[in-house]
C-alpha positions as a Markdown table, in Angstrom:
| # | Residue | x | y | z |
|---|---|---|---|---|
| 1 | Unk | -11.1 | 35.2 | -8.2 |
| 2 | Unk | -14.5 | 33.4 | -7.9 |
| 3 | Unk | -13.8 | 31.9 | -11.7 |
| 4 | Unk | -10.2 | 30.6 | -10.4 |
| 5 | Unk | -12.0 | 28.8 | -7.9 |
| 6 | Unk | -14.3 | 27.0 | -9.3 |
| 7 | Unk | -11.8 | 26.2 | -11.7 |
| 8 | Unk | -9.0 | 24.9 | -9.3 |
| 9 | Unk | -11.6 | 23.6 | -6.9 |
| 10 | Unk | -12.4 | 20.1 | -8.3 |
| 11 | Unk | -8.5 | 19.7 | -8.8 |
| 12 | Unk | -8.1 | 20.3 | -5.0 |
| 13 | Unk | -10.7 | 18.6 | -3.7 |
| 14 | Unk | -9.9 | 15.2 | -6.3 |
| 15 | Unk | -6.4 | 15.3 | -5.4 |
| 16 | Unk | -7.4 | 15.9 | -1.5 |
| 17 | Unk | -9.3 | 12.3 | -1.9 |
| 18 | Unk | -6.8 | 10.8 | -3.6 |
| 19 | Unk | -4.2 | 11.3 | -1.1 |
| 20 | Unk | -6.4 | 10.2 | 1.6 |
| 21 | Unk | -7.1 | 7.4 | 0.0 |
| 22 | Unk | -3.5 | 6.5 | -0.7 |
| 23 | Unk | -2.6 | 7.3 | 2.7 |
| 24 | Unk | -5.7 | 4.5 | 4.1 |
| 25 | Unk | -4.4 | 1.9 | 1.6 |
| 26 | Unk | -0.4 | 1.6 | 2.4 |
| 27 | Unk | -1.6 | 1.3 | 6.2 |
| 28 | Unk | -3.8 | -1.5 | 5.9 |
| 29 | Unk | -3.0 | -5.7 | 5.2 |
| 30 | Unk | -2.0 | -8.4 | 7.2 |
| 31 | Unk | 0.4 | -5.8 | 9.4 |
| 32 | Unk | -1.5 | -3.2 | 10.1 |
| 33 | Unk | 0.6 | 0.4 | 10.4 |
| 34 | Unk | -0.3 | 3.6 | 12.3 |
| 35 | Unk | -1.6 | 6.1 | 10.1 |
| 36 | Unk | 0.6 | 8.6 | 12.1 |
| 37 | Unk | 3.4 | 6.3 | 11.9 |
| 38 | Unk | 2.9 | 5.5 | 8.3 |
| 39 | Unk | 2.9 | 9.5 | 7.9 |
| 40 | Unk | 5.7 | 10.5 | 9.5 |
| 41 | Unk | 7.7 | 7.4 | 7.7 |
| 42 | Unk | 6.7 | 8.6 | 4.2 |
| 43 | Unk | 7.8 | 12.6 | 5.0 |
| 44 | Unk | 11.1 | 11.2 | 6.4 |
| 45 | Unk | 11.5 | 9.8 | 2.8 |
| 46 | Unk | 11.3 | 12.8 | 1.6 |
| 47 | Unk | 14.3 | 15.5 | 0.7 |
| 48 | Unk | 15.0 | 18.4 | 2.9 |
| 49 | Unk | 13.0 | 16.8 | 5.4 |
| 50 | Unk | 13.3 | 15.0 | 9.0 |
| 51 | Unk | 10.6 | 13.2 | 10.6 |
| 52 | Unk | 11.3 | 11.2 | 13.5 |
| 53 | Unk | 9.8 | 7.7 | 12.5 |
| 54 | Unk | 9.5 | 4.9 | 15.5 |
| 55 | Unk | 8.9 | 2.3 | 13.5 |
| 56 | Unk | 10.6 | -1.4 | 13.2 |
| 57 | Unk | 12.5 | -2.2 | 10.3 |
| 58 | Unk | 9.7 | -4.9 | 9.0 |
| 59 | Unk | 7.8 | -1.8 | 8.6 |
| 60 | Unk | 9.7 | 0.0 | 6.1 |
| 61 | Unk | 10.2 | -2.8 | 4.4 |
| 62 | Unk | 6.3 | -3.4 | 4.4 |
| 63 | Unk | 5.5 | 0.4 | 3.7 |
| 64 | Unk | 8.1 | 1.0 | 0.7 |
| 65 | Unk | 8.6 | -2.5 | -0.9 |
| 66 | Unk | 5.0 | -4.4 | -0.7 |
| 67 | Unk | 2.7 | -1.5 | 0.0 |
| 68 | Unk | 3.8 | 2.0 | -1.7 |
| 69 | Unk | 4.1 | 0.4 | -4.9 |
| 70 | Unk | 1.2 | -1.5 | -5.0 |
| 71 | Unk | -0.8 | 1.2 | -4.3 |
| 72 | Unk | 1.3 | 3.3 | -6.7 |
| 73 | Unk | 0.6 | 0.6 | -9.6 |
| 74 | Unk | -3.4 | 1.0 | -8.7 |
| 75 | Unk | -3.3 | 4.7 | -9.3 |
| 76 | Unk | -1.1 | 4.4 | -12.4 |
| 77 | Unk | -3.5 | 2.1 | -13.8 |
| 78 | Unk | -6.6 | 3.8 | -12.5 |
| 79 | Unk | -5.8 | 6.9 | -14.4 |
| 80 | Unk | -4.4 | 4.9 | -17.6 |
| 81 | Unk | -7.7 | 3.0 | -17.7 |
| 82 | Unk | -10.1 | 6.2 | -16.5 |
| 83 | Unk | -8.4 | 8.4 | -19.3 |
| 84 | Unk | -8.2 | 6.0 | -22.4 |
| 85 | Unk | -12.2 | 5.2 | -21.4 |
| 86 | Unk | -12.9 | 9.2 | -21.6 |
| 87 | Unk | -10.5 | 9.6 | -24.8 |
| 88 | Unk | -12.8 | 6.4 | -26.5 |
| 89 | Unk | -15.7 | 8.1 | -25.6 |
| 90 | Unk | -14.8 | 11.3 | -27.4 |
| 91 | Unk | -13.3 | 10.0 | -30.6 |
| 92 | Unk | -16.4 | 7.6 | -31.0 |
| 93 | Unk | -18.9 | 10.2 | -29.2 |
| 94 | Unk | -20.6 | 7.1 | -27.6 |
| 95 | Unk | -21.1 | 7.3 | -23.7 |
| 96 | Unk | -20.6 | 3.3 | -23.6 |
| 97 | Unk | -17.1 | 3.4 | -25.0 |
| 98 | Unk | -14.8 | 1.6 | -22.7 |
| 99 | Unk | -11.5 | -0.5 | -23.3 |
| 100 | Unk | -13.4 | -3.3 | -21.5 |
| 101 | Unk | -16.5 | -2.9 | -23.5 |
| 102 | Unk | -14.5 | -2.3 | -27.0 |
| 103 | Unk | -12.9 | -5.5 | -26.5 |
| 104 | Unk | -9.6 | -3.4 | -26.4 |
| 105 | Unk | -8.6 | -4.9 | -23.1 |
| 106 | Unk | -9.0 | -8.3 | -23.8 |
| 107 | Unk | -7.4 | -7.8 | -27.4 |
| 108 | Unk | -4.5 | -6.4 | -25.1 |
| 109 | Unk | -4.5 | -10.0 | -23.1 |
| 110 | Unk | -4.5 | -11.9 | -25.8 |
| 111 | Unk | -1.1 | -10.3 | -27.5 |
| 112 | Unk | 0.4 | -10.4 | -23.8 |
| 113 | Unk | -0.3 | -14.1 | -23.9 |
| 114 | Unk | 0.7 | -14.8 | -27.0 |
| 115 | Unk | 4.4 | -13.0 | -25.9 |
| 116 | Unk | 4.2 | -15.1 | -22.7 |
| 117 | Unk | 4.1 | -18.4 | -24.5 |
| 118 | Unk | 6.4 | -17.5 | -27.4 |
| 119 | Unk | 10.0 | -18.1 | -27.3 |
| 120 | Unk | 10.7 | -14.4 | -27.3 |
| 121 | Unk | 12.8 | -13.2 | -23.7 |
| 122 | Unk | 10.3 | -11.8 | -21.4 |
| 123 | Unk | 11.3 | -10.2 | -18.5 |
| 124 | Unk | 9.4 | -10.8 | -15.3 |
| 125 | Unk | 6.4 | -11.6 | -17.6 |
| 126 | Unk | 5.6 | -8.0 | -17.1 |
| 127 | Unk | 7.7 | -6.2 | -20.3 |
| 128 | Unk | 10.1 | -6.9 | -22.8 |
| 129 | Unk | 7.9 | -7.8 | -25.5 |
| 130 | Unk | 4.6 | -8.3 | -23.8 |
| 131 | Unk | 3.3 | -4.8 | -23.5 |
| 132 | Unk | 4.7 | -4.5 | -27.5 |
| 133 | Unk | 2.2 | -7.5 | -28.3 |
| 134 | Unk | -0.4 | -6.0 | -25.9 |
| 135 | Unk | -0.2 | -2.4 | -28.1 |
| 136 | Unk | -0.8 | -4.6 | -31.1 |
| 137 | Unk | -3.2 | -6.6 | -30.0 |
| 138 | Unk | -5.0 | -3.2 | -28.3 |
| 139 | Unk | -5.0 | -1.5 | -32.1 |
| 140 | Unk | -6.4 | -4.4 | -33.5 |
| 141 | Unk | -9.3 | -4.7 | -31.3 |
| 142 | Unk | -10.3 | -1.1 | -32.1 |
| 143 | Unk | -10.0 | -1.2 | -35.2 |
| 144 | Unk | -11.9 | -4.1 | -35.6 |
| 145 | Unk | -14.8 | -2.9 | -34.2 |
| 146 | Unk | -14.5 | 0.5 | -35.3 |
| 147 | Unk | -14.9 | -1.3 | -39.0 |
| 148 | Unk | -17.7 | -3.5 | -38.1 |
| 149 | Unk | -19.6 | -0.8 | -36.1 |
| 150 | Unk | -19.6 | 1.4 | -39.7 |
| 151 | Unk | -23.5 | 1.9 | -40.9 |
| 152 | Unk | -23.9 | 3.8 | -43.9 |
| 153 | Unk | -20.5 | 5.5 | -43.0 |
| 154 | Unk | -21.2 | 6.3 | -39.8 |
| 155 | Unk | -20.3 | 4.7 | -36.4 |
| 156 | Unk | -23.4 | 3.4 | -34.6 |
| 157 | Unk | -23.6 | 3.8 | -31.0 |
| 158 | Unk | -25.4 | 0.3 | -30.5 |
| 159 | Unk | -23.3 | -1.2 | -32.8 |
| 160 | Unk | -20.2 | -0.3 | -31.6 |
| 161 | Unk | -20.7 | -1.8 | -28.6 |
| 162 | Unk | -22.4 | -5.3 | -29.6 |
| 163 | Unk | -19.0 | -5.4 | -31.8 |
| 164 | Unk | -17.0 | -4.5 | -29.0 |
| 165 | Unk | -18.7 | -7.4 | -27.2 |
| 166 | Unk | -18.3 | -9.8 | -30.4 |
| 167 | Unk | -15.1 | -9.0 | -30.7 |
| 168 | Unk | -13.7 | -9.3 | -26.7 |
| 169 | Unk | -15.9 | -12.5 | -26.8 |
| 170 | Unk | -13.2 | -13.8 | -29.4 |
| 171 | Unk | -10.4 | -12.7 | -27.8 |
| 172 | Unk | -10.8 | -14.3 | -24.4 |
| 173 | Unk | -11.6 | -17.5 | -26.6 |
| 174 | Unk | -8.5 | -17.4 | -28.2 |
| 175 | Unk | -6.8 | -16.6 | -24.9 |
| 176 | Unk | -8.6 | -19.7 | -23.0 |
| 177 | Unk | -7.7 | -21.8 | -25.7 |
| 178 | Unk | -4.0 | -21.1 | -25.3 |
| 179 | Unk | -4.7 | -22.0 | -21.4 |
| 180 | Unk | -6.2 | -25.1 | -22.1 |
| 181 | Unk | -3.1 | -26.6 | -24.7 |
| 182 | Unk | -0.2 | -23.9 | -23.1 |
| 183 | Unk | 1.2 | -25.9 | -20.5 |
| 184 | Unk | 2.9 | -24.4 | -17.3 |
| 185 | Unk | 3.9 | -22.0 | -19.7 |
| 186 | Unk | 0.4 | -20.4 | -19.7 |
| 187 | Unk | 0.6 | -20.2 | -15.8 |
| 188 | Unk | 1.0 | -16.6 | -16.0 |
| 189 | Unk | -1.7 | -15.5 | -18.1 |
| 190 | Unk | -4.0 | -16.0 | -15.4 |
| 191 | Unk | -3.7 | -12.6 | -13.6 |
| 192 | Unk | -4.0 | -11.1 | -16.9 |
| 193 | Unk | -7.4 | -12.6 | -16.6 |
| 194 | Unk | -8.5 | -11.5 | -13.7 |
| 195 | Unk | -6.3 | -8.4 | -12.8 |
| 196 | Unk | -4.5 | -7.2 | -9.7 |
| 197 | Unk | -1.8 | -5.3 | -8.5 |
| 198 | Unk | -0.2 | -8.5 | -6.2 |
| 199 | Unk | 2.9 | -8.8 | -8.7 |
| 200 | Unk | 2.9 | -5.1 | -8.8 |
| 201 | Unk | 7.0 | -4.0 | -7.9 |
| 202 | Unk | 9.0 | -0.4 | -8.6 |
| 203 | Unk | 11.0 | -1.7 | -11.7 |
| 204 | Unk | 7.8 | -2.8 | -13.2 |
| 205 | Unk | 5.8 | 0.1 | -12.5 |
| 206 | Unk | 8.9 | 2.3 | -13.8 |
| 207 | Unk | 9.1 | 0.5 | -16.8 |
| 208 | Unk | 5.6 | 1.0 | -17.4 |
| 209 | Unk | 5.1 | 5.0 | -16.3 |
| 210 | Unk | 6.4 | 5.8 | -20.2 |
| 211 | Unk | 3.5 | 4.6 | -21.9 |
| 212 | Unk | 1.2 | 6.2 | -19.7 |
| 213 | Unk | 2.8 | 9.9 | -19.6 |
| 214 | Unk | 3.3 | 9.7 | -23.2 |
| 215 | Unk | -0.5 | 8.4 | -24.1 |
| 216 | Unk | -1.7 | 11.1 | -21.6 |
| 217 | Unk | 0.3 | 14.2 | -23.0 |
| 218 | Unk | -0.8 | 13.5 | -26.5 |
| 219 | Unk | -4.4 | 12.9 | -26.2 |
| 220 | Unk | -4.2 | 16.2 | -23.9 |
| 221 | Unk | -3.1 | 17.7 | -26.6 |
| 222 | Unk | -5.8 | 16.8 | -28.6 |
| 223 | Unk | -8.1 | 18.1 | -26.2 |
| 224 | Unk | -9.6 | 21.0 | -27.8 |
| 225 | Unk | -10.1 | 19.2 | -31.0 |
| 226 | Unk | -12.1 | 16.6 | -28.9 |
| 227 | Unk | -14.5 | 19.2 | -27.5 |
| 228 | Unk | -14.9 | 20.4 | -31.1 |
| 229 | Unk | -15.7 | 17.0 | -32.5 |
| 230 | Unk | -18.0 | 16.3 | -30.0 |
| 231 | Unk | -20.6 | 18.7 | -32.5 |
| 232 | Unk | -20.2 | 16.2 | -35.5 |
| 233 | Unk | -17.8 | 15.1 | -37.8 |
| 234 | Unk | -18.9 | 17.5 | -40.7 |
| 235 | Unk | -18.9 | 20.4 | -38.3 |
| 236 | Unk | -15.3 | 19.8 | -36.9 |
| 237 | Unk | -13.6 | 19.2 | -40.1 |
| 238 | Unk | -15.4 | 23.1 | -41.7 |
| 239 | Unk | -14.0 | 24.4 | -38.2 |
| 240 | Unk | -10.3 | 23.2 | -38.9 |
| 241 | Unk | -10.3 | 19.7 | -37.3 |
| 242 | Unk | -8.9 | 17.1 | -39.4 |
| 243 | Unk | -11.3 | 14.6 | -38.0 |
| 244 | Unk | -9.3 | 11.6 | -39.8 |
| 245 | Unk | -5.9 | 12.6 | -38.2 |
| 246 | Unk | -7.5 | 13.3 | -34.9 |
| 247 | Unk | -9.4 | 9.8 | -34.4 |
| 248 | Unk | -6.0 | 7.6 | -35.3 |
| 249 | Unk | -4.1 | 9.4 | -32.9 |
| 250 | Unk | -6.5 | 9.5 | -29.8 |
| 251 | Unk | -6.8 | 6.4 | -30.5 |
| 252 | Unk | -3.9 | 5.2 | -30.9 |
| 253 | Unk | -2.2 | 6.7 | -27.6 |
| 254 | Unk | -5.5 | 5.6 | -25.5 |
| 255 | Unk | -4.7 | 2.1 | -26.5 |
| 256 | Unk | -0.8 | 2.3 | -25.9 |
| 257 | Unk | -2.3 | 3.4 | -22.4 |
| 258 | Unk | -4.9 | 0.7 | -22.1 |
| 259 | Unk | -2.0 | -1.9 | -23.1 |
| 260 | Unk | 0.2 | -1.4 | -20.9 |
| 261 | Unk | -2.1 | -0.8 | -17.7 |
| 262 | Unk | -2.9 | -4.8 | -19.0 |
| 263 | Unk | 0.5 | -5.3 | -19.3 |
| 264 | Unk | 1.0 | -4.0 | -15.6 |
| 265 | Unk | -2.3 | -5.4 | -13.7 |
| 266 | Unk | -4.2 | -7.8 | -16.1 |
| 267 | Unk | -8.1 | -7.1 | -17.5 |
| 268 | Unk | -9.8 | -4.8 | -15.1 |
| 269 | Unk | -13.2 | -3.7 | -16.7 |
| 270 | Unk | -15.5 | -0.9 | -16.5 |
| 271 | Unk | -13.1 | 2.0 | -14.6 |
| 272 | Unk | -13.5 | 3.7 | -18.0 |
| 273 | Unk | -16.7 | 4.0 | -18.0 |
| 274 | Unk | -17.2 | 4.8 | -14.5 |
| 275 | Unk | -15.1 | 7.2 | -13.8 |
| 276 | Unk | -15.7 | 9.8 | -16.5 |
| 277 | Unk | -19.2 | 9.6 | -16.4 |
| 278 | Unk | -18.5 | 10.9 | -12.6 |
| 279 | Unk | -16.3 | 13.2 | -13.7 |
| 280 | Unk | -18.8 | 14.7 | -16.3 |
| 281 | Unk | -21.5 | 14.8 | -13.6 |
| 282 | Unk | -19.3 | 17.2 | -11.6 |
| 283 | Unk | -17.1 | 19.3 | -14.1 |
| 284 | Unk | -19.0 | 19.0 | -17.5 |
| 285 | Unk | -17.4 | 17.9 | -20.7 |
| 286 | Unk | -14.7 | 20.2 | -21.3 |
| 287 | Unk | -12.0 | 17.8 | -22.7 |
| 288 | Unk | -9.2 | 20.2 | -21.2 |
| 289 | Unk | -10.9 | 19.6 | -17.8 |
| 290 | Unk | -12.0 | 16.4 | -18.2 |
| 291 | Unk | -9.3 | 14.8 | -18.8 |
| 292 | Unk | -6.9 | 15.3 | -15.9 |
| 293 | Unk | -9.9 | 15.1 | -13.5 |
| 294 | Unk | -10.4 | 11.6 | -15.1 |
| 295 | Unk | -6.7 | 10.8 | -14.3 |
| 296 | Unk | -7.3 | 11.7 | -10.3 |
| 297 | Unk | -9.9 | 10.0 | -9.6 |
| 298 | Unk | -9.4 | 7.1 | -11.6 |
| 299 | Unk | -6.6 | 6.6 | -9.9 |
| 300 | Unk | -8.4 | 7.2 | -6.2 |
| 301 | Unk | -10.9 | 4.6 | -7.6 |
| 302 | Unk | -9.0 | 2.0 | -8.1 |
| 303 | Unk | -6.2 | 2.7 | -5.3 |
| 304 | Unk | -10.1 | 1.8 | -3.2 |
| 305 | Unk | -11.1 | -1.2 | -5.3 |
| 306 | Unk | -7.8 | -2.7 | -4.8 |
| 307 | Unk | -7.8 | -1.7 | -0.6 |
| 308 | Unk | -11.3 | -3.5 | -0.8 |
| 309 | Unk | -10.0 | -6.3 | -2.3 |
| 310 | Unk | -7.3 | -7.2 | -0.4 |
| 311 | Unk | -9.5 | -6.7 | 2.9 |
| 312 | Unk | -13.1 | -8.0 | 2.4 |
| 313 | Unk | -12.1 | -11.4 | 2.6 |
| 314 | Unk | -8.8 | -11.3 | 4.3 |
| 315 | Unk | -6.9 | -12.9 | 4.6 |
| 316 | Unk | -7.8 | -14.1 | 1.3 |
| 317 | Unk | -7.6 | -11.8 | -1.4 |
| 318 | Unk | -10.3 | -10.9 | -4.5 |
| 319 | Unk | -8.8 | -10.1 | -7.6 |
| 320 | Unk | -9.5 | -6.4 | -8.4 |
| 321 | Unk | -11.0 | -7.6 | -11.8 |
| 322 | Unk | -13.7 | -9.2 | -10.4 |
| 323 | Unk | -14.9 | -6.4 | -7.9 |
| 324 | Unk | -14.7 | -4.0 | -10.8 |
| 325 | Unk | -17.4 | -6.2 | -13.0 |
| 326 | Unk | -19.6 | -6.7 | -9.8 |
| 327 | Unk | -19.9 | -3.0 | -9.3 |
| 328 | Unk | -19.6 | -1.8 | -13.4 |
| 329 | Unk | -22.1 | -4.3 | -14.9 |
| 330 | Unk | -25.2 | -2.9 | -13.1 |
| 331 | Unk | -23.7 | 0.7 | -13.8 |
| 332 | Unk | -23.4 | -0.6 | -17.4 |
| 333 | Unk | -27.0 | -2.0 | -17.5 |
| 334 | Unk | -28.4 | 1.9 | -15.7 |
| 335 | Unk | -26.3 | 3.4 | -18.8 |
| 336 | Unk | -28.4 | 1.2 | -21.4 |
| 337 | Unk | -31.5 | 1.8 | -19.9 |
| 338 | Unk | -30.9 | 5.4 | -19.8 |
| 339 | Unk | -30.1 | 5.2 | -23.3 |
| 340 | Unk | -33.7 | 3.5 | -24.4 |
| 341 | Unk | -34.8 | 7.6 | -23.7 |
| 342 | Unk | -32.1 | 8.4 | -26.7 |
| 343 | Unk | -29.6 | 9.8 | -24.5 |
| 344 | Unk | -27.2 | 7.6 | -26.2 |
């Protein structure tokens, strides 16, 4: 009984938080709604129940067209983003691994812009083709710095992420040239830039939810095999792992995740790094754990960077990109400094 609850415990208490925090976010903005009333309105919604909700119609359409799926486009992203950054860090075995970091975000911008400013039919500049070009440019990215981090055959912690660094440098070069010579066209590829959930709608967010259950089941799956690689390559494969097969489809399904949370909200860096490195710090790194406890609080952490950013300056609003770097760079710089000690 004692084992069941230390095992369910973490999943209660994550899930606990991230309600709360849901709950705090649809009540807040410009109109500001009851948290009672904004309760009672949300149970109403739901089958087999009745809740008597005084509330004017504005309200609703505040709560369930503006709000709800904003927030519900944070926490989509917040685990997509949380779990791929946990997922890179096991395939590559490098605490520093990121989608950010690794340059696989802004590879991901760069093939939504390109699909923006082709002649190819986009659809709310959100999907149709972009977060196809965003996949591509994602797998690109990695691979590219998965090549040029190889030493002797083997990937090189430091290495991995000055390539990462090289390699999103180019990207967002690429991407600001297309801004500078675009046109109007290019308009759009800004909140890929700087990321944010202000566009964020149901239809969208629907459209999007595929990628991410998909990508999640299948590196879940490869959970077990993650824990066992985490010993070393040559270890993994004599205990059954094909270490090849494993890394190309982690990989891959992290960055169909990390695509199309671009494709959905735009560049937000360093929740992959943050989050699991919390989530380690109070479960271990027990993949099959790990994981889904990633994918929680990822979401609660960005469903709170997003509330912050809509209210610290209200009532203008801070892109969620930016508050992300301001908090993950000096998180980033504690991680290298650690990592002087050979921790990394």
């Amino acid at each position: 009984m004692r084992a069941r609850v230390r095992t369910l415990g973490p999943f209660a208490g994550a899930t606990l938080l991230l309600a709360v925090v849901a709950l705090l976010a649809v009540t807040q903005g410009t109109t500001a709604i009851p948290l009672s009333t904004a309760l009672a309105m949300l149970l109403d919604r739901l089958p087999f129940i009745s809740v008597a909700a005084e509330a004017p119609e504005s309200w609703q359409r505040i709560l369930f067209d503006v709000r709800l799926p904003r927030v519900a486009a944070a926490g989509v992203v917040g685990a997509a983003l949380s779990y791929s950054g946990a997922a890179y860090q096991g395939v590559f075995r490098n605490p520093l691994a990121d989608p950010f970091l690794l340059g696989v975000a802004s590879g991901a911008a760069l093939g939504a812009s390109i699909a923006i400013v082709s002649p190819l039919p986009i659809d709310s500049y959100g999907f149709g083709w972009v977060p196809l070009f965003a996949f591509v440019g994602a797998c690109i990215a990695v691979a590219l710095v998965y090549a040029l981090s190889r030493t002797g055959g083997l990937s090189n912690n430091a290495t991995l992420v000055l390539a990462g660094v090289a390699i999103s440098a180019i990207a967002s070069g690429i991407t600001s040239f297309m801004l500078l010579t675009g046109g109007p066209r290019t308009f759009p590829i800004f909140s890929f830039l700087f990321g944010g959930f202000n566009t964020a709608s149901w239809p969208r967010l629907l459209m999007a939810l595929p990628y991410f259950v998909v990508g999640a089941v299948i590196v879940l799956v490869q959970a077990r095999a993650l824990n066992v690689l985490q010993l070393d390559e040559e270890q993994a494969a004599h205990l059954g792992v094909d270490v090849t097969r494993t890394k190309i489809i982690v990989l891959a399904a992290a960055s169909v995740m990390a695509a199309a949370a671009v494709a959905v909200a735009g560049v937000i860096g360093f929740v992959g790094l943050i989050v699991p490195h919390a989530v380690r710090m109070l479960s271990g790194n027990d993949y099959r754990r790990l994981l889904p406890l990633t994918a929680i609080l990822g979401a609660a952490f960005v469903i709170a960077i997003d509330l912050v950013a809509r209210r610290a300056l209200a009532p203008q609003e801070v892109p969620v990109g930016i508050v992300t770097e301001i908090l993950g760079a000096p998180f980033f710089l504690y991680l290298l400094r650690r990592g002087r000690g050979g921790s990394l």
